[in-house]
N, C-alpha and C positions, 0 to 999 in steps of 0.2 A: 540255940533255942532248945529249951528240953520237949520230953515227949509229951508231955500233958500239956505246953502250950501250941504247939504243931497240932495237936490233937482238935483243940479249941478252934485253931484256924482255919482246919479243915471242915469242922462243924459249922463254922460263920461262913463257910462259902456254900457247902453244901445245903445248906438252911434257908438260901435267897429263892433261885430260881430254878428250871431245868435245864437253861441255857449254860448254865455256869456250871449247874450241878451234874450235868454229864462228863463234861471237858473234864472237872475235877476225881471224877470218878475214871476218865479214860488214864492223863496225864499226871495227875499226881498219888492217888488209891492203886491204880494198876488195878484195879475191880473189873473179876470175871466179865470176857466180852457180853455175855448175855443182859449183864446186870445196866451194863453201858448203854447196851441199843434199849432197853427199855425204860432208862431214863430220858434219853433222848427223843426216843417216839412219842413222849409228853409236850417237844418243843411246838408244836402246831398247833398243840391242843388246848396249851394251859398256862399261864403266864406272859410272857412277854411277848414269844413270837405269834400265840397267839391273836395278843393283842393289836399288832402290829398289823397279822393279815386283814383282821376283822376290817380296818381302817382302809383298805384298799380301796378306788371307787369303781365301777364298773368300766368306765376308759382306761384302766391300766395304773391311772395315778393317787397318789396317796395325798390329803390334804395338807398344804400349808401357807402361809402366807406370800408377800412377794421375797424377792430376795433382796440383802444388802446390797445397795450399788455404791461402785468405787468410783462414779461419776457422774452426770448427768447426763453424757453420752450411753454409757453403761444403760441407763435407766430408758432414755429415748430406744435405745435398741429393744428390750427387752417388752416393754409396751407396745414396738409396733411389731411386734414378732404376731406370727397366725398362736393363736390360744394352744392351738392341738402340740405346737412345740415344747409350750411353757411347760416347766414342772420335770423335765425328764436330767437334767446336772443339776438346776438351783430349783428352789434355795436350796441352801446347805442342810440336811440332815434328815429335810421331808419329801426330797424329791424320787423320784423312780430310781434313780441307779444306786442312791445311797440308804434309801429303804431295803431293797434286795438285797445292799449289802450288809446292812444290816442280820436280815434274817438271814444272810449267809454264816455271819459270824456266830450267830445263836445256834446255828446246827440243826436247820428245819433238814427235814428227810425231804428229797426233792420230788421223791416219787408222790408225797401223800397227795390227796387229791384235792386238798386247801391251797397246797403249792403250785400244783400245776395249775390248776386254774390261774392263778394270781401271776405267775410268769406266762398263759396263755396270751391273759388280756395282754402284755406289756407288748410281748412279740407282734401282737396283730393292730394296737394303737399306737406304742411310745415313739415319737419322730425325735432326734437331737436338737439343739435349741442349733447349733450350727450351722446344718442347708438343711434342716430337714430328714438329711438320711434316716434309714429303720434302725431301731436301740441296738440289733444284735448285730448289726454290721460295721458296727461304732462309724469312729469320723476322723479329725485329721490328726487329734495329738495322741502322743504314745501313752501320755499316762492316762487319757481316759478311755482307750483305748485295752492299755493293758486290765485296768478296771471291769468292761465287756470282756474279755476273756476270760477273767474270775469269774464274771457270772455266768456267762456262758456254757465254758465246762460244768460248773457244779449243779448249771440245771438242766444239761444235757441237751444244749441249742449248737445248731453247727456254727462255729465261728473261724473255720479254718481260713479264709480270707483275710479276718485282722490278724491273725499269727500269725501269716505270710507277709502284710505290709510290716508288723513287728519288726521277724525274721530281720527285715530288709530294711531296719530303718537303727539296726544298733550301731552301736558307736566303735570308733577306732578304742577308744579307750573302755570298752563292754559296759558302757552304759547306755541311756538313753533322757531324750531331752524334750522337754514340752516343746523349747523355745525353737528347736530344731530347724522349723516351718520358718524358721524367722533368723537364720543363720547359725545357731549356735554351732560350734563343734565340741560342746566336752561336756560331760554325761550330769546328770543331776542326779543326787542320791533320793529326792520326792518323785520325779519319773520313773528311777530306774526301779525302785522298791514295787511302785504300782506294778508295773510292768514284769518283774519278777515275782511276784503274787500270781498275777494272772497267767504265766508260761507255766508256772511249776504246776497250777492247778490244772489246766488242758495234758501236761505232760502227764500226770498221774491219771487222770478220766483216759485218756487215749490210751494207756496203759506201756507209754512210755515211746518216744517222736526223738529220733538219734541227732535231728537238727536243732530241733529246740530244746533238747535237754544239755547239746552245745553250746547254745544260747548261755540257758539258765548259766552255766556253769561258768559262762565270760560273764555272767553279770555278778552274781556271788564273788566274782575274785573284783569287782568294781569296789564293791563295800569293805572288802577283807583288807584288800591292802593297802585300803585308808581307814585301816583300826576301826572301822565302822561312822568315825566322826571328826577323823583328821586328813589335813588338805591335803594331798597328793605329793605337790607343787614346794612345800615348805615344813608338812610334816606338823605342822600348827593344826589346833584344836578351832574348828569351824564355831566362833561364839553367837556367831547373831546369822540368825536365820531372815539371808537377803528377799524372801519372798512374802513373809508372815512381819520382819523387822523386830520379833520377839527376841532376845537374849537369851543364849544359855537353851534356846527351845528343842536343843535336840539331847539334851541331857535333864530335862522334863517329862514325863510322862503322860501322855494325853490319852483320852480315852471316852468317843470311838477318836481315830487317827485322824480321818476323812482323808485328804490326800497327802498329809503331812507323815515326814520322816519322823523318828525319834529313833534313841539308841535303843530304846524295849520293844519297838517293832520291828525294827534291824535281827535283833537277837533271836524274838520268835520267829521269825520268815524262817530264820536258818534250822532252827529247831524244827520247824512243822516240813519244812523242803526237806530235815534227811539228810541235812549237812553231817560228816560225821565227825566229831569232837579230837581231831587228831593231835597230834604235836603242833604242826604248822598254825590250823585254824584256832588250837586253845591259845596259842600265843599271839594271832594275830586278835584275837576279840576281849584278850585278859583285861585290856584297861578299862573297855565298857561293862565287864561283867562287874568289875568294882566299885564301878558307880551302881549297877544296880544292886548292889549286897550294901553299897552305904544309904541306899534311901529305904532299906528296912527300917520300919521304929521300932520302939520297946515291946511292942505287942506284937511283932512280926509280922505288920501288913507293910503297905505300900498306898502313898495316899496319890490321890490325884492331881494333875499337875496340869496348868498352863491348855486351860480348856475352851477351843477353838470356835469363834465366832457361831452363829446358827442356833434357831431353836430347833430342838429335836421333838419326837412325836410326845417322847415322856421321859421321866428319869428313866436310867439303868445305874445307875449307883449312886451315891450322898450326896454331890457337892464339891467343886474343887477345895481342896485340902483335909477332904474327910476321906479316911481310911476307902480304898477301891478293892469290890471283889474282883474287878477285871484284871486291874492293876499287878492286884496281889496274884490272882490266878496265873496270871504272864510271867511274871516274875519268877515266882516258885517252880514254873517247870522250864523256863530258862537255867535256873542256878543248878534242875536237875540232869536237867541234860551236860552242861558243861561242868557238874562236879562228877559228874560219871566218866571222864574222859582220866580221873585222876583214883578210879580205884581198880 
């Protein structure tokens, strides 16, 4: 890529929103800290996350419709559920934990006073559609579970109780499993990724937990030594995603993720966690870094890929198969983290 089209790319991402246009100014510009936090202090105010808070309702929940049901049972359940449960997991993409996760990913300042309020309400209304339990004390599975601890830490609610059932619920093999509750023994790379989101983010707010950063670090060698997207057991490339029954969907790039794995959310976890690019970890992630340098196009983006059930509140980018500022933003400080391991 020469430098006048890098240049361009920069200017198409920096050009959208402030949610994007921070991150690009942190992670790819290296733009003075000061220039960082005051593109970012716009995130509340002006665009997206904006938009997003304004949509909150006074109970804590964000509007949306009901949710997709995968059965009729599904649906029986969900209809005789008490109202005040609905809306806090499903539907997918306008509910409470994936709203907040949302404004998580946009880089809302947690302190500002639009935020706390909007995680107030959630704290003192949202129950789990599961028995009930309060939002911030999550409920039985790891991966939504690990999800509350991402929110958690980064809005500054104590959730040291689900990082202790965490703790206590990883795997022989350092992972961890939805199915768990339901016999599993061996780790799923969709749970375990949740769940390693959410330790590394309490690790980093707590200012650093010698058990959980133990943790984190059995679970990063979960993904590593299975190249990020090959089976353990055989060493074979994982083609069809048993949960979704999509092909090929973990060498797709989605965006937002919601609880699905992919190899470019694999890549950034390690980049945003602090993994450091050594000999060992460039060689165990070089084959996925390859696929994401071959789904560069001619123009140097990265398009969107394999875009997951749910209506969301509004766009955040084109269209599946149109050029992604997310996409492209992931990608580009993926490839700079891991080309940096080689100058």
């Amino acid at each position: 890529m020469t430098a006048s089209s890098q240049k361009q790319d920069l200017d198409w991402l920096l050009n959208s929103d402030p949610a994007i246009g921070w991150q690009v100014l942190r992670d790819l510009v290296e733009a003075p800290g000061e220039q960082v936090a005051a593109e970012r202090a716009k995130v509340a105010d002006e665009g997206w996350g904006a938009r997003l808070l304004a949509l909150q309702q006074p109970d804590g929940k964000w509007p949306g419709d009901a949710p997709t049901f995968s059965s009729p049972e599904a649906e029986r359940w969900w209809r005789s559920m008490d109202p005040a449960r609905q809306g806090t997991l499903f539907p997918e993409w306008t509910s409470i934990a994936w709203s907040l996760t949302l404004l998580r990913e946009f880089g809302v300042e947690p302190g500002h006073p639009a935020v706390r309020r909007a995680v107030a309400r959630v704290h003192e209304n949202a129950r789990w559609e599961h028995d009930g339990e309060p939002f911030f004390s999550g409920e039985v599975e790891p991966c939504i579970n690990g999800r509350t601890v991402a929110l958690g830490a980064y809005y500054g609610i104590d959730v040291a109780p689900v990082v202790t059932r965490l703790l206590g619920e990883q795997m022989a093999d350092g992972g961890w499993n939805c199915e768990q509750e339901n016999g599993s023994t061996r780790g799923s790379f969709h749970s375990t990724i949740e769940v390693l989101e959410g330790l590394t983010e309490y690790d980093r707010a707590r200012g650093g937990v010698p058990e959980v950063a133990e943790a984190v670090a059995r679970g990063q060698q979960y993904l590593l030594v299975r190249r990020m997207f090959r089976r353990l057991s055989t060493g074979e490339p994982i083609v069809k995603d048993r949960l979704s029954d999509v092909a090929s969907a973990w060498t797709q790039f989605s965006h937002p993720t919601y609880w699905h794995y992919d190899l470019l959310r694999g890549l950034d976890y390690l980049r945003a966690a602090g993994v450091a690019p050594d000999k060992q970890v460039t060689e165990q992630v070089a084959e996925a870094i390859e696929v994401v340098r071959g789904k560069q196009d001619a123009q140097g983006r990265w398009r969107l890929e394999n875009t997951h059930p749910g209506k969301p509140h509004f766009p955040i980018d084109d269209g599946e198969g149109e050029p992604s500022r997310w996409n492209t933003l992931r990608a580009l400080r993926v490839l700079k983290w891991y080309d940096a391991a080689g100058k």
